[in-house]
Structures are given as C-alpha cells and as structure tokens.
PAFISE-707101 format. One line per 10 residues: number of its first residue (from 1); their letters; for each residue y, z, x of N, C-alpha, C. Coordinates in pm, whole numbers, plus 50000, padded with zeros to 5 digits. Last residue first. Layout:
BEGIN
NUM = a = Y/Z/X/Y/Z/X/Y/Z/X  ...
This chain:
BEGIN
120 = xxxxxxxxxx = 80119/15594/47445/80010/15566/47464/80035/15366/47554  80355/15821/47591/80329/15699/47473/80212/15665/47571  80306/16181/47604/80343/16037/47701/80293/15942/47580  80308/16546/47553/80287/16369/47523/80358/16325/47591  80162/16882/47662/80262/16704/47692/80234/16617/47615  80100/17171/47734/80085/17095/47651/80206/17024/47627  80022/17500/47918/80152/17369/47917/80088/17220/47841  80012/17805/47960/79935/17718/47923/80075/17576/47858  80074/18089/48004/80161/17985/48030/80100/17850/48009  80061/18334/47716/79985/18210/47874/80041/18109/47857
110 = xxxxxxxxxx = 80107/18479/47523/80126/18516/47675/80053/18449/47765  80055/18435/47251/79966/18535/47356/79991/18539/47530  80300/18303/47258/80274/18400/47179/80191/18499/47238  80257/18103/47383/80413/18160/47456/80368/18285/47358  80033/17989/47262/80012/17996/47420/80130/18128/47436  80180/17878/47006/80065/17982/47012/80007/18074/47204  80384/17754/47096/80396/17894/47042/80311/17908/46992  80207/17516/47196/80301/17594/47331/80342/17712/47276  80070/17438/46992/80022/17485/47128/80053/17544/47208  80293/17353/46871/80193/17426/46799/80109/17519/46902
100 = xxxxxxxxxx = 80399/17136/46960/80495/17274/46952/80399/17356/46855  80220/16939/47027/80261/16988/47141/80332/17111/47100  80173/16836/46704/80049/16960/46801/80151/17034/46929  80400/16764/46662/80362/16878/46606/80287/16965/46653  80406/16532/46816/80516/16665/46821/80469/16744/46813  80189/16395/46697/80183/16429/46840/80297/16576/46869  80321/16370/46458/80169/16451/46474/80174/16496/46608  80512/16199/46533/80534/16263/46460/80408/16413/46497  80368/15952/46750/80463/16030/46726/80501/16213/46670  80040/15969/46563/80179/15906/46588/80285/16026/46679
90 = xxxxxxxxxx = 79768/16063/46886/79849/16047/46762/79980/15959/46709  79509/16124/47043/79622/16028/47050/79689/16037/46899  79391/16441/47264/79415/16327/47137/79496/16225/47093  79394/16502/47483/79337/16616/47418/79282/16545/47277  79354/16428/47832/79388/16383/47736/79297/16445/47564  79430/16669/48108/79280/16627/47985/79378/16548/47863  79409/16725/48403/79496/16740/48288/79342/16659/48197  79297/16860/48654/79415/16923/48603/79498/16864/48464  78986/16829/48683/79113/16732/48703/79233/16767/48681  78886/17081/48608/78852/17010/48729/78951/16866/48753
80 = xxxxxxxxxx = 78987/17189/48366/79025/17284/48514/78962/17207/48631  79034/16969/48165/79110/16990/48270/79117/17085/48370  78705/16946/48186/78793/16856/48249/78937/16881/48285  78704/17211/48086/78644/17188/48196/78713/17030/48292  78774/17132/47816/78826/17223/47896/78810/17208/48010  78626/16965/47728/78744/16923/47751/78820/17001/47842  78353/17104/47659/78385/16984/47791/78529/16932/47802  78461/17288/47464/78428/17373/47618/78444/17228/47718  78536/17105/47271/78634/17190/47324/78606/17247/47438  78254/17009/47235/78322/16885/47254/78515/17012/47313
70 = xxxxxxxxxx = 78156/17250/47154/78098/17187/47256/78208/17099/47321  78300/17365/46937/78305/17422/47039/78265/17372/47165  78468/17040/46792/78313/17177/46794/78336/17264/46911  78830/17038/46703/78720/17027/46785/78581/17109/46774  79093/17023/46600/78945/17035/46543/78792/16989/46577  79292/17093/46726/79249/16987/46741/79123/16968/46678  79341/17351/46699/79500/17262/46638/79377/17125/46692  79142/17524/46746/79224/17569/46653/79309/17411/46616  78973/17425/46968/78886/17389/46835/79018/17399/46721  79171/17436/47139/79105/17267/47113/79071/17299/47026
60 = xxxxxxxxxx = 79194/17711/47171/79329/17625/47162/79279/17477/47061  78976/17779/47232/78999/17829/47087/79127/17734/47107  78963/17640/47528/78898/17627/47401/78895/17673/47290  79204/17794/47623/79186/17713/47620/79058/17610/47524  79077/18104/47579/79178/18061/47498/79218/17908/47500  78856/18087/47782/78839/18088/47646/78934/18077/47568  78977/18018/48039/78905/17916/47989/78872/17961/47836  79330/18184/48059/79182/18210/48043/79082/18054/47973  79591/18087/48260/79499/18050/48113/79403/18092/48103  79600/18045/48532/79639/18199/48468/79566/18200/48315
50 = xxxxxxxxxx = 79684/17819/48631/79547/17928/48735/79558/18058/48646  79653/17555/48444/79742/17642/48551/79609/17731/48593  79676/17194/48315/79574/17299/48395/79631/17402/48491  79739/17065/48057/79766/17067/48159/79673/17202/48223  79648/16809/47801/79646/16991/47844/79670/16986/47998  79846/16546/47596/79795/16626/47721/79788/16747/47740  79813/16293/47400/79863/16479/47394/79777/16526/47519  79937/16001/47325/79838/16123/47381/79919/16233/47432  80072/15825/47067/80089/15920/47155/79991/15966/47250  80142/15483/46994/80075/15607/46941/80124/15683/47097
40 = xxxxxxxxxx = 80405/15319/46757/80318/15339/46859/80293/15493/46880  80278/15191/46459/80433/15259/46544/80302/15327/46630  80202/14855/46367/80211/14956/46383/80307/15045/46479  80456/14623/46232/80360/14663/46374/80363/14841/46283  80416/14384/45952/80451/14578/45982/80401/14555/46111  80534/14075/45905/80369/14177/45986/80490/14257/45986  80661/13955/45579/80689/14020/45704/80557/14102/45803  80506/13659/45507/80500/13789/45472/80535/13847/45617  80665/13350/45393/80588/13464/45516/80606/13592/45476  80613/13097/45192/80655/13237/45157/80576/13322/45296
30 = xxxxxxxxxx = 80739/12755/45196/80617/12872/45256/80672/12977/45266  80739/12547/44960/80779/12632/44983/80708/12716/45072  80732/12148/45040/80615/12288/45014/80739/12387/45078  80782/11796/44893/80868/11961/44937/80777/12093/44909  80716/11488/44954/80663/11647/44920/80699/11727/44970  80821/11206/45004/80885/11301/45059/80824/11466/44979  80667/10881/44943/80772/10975/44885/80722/11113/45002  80472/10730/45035/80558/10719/45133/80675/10789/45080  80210/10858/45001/80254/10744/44928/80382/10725/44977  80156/11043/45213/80083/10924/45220/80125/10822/45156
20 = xxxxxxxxxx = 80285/11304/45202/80204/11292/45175/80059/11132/45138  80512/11467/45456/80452/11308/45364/80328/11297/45320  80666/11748/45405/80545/11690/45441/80542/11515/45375  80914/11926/45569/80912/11772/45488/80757/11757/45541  80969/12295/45548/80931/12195/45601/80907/12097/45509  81303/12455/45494/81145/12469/45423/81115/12265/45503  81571/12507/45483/81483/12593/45574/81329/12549/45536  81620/12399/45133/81682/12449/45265/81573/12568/45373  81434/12173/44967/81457/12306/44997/81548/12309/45104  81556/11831/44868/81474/11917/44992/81584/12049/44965
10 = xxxxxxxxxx = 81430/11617/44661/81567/11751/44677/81502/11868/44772  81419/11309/44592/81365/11406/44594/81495/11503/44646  81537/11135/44335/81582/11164/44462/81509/11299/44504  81538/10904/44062/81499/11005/44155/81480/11006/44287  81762/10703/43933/81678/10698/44019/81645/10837/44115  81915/10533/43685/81883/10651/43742/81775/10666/43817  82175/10290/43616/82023/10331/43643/81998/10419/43745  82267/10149/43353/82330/10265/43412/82164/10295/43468  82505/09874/43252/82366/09929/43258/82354/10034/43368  82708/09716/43039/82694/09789/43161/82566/09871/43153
C-alpha cells in the first residue's frame, strides 16, 4: 500500500487569493494600520458689546492668546466693526479652556465681555 501526500495550499481567513501565474494559489497577509482621525477643532469667538473698553479687549488677546499688540489691536477692531472675531482654532479641550479663562477674567474686572466656541 502506498500512501501519497500532496500539498494543499491553506488559505488565511479574511486575507485575499492572488495567482501568481504558475497556476498554484499565493496566500499574502495584509496588515492595515488603523488611520487615527484627527479630533475636531474649535474656533473661539469674541463677541462685541457697547461696555468693554477696546483696551481690555486687547490685553484680553495678547494675555490668553498670545498675541503682539498689533495683531490684538486688528482683532479687536474687527470685532467692534463686525461684532464677532474668530480669536483662534483649537482642540476641544484648549478651546474650553480659553473660553473659561476669558469670561473669569472679564466677570472679574467687571465687563461683560462674551467669549464662544462653535466646531470648526
């Protein structure tokens, strides 16, 4: 009695059949790397009232946004001529931080000065 063994290729599970020409069956593993998304970003809005002094509004920008005084006086101005000013875009997290940074420094010196995020 004669006993004959014959290879059988052995397909992966979930993994694609390439032929490679000799008419056997080549098994390729493909390893995907999960994509991270980034986490979506914020803008931080100044809002524009009639009571804010324009100079605490720019110590506001240079203090929590690290702004030059220049690039803080033209922001300002944009929001007392459009009523709001996109201030900076951040995560989430950062974005919080400035908006409750701004509002008890403002609620501290006594101006009603109003600072928002909206997802970007």
């Amino acid at each position: 009695m004669t006993i004959t063994i014959t290879e059988m290729p052995i397909r992966l599970a979930n993994t694609p059949s390439f032929d490679d020409g000799d008419g056997s069956d080549a098994d390729v593993v493909v390893q995907t790397k999960p994509k991270t998304k980034r986490p979506p970003l914020y803008k931080v809005l100044l809002l524009n009232d009639d009571y804010t002094p324009m100079e605490f509004v720019v110590h506001v920008l240079e203090r929590f946004f690290g702004m030059s005084h220049a690039q803080a006086f033209e922001i300002m101005l944009t929001v007392h001529k459009k009523g709001v000013a996109v201030v900076g875009v951040f995560s989430h997290e950062i974005a919080e931080t400035k908006v409750g940074q701004v509002m008890d420094f403002a609620r501290r010196h006594q101006h009603p000065l109003q600072c928002t995020m909206e997802k970007e």
